[in-house]
C-alpha positions as CSV (number, residue, x, y, z in Angstrom):
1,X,9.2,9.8,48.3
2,X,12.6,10.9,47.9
3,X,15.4,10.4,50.2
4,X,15.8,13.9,51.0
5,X,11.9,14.1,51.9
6,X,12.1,11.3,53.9
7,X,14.8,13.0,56.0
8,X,12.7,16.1,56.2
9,X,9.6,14.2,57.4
10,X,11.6,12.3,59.9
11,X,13.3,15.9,60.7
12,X,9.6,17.4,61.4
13,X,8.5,14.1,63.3
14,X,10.9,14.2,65.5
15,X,10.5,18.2,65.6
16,X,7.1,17.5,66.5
17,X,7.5,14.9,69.0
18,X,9.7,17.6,71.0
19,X,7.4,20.3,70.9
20,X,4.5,17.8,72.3
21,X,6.8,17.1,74.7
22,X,8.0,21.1,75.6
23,X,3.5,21.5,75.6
24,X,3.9,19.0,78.1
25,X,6.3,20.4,80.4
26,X,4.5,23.9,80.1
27,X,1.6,22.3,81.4
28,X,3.5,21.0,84.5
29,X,5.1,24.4,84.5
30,X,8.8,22.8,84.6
31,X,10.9,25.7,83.1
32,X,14.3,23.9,83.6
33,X,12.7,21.3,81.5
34,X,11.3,23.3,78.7
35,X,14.4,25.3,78.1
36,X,16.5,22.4,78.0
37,X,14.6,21.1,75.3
38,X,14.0,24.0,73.5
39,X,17.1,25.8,73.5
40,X,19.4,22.4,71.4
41,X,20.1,23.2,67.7
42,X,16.8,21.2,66.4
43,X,16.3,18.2,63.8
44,X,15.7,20.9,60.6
45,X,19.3,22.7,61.3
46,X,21.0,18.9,61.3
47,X,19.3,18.2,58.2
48,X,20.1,21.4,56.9
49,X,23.5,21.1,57.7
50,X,24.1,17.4,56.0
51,X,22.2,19.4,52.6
52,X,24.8,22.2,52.6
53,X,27.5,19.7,53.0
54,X,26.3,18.1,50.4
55,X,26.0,21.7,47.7
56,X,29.2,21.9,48.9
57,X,30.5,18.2,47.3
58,X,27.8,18.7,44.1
59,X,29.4,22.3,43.4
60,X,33.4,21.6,44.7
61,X,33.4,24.5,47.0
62,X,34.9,24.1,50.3
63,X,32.9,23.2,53.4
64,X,32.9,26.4,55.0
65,X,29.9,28.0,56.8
66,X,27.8,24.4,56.9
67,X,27.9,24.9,61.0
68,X,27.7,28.7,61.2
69,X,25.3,30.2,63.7
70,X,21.4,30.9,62.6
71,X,20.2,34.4,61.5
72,X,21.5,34.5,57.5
73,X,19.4,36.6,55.4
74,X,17.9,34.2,52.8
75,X,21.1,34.3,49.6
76,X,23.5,33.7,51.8
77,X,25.6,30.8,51.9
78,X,24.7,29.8,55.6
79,X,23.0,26.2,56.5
80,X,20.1,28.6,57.2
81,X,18.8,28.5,54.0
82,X,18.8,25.2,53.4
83,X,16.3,25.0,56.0
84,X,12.6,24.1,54.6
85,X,11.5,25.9,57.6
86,X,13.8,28.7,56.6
87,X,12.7,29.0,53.4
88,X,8.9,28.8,54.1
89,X,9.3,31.2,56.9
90,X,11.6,33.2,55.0
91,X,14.0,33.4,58.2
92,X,14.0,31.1,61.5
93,X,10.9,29.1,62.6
94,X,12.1,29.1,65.9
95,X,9.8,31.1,68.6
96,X,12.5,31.2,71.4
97,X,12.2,34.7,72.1
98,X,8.5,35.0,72.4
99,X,8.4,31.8,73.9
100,X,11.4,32.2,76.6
101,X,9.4,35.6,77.3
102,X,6.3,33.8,78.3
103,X,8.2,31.4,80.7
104,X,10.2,34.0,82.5
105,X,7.3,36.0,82.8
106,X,5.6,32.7,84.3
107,X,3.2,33.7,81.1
108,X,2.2,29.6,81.0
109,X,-0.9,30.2,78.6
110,X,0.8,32.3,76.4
111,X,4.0,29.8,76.4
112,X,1.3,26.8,75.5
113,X,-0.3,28.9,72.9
114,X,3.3,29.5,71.0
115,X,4.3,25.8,71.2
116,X,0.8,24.7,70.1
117,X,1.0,27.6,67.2
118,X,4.5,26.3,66.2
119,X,3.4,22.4,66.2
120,X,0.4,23.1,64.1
121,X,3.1,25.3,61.6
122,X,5.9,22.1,61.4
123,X,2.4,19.9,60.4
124,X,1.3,21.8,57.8
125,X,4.7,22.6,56.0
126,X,5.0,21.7,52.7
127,X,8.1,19.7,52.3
128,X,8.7,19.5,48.9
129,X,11.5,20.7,47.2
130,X,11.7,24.8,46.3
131,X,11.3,25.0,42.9
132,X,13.1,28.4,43.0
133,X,16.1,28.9,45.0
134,X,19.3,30.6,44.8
135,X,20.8,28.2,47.1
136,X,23.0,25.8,45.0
C-alpha cells in the first residue's frame, strides 16, 4: 500500500469514526453536538490539501488556492479535486444541507438515515489512485 493510500485510509477511518460518533449523538438527539462535529473542514479536505501542496512542488507552480473554500467544479485548480471523495462523487461528499435540514426540523430519523447512508458511502470508496485526471 502506498503512502498516499495509507493517508487516504487513515483519512476515511477517522472520517468514519466521526460519523459513528455524529449517529451517536442523533440518537441522543444532541444537536449542539452533532453540528459541532459536522460542520469542521473533515480528514479528506486535509489530505486533499497536503496532495495539492504537493502538485504544486512536482509542477513548480505557486501554492495558491491549496486552502480555498469547497464548491470547485471538477478542472479546476481548487484542493476540491484532489479529493477522492470529490472525484468519486464528482463534487462534495458532504450531506450538510440535507442533514442540517433534518436536525432543525427535529427530522431525527431522517438525520440517522443520512449519516448511516454517508458511513456506508466513505466504506465502500475505492481509494485507489484515478487513472484519469486532469488534476496535475
Amino acid at each position: 500500500m502506498s503512502t498516499t493510500r495509507e493517508r487516504w485510509e487513515k483519512a476515511r477511518g477517522d472520517l468514519i469514526d466521526r460519523w459513528e460518533l455524529i449517529l451517536q449523538k442523533i440518537g441522543e438527539k444532541d444537536e449542539a453536538a452533532i453540528l459541532e462535529l459536522s460542520t469542521v473542514m473533515d480528514e479528506f479536505c486535509d489530505v486533499a490539501i497536503s496532495e495539492r501542496a504537493q502538485a504544486d512542488l512536482e509542477t513548480g507552480r505557486a501554492g495558491g488556492g491549496a486552502t480555498e473554500s469547497c464548491g470547485a467544479e471538477p478542472g479546476t485548480a481548487n484542493r476540491c479535486v484532489f479529493c477522492r471523495g470529490f472525484q468519486e462523487a464528482e463534487g462534495c461528499m458532504g450531506l450538510l444541507t440535507d442533514l442540517n435540514r433534518a436536525i432543525f426540523a427535529g427530522n431525527w430519523q431522517e438525520a440517522a438515515e443520512l449519516a448511516r447512508g454517508y458511513i456506508t458511502r466513505l466504506r465502500g470508496m475505492d481509494l485507489d489512485d484515478p487513472q484519469d485526471t486532469a488534476i496535475h
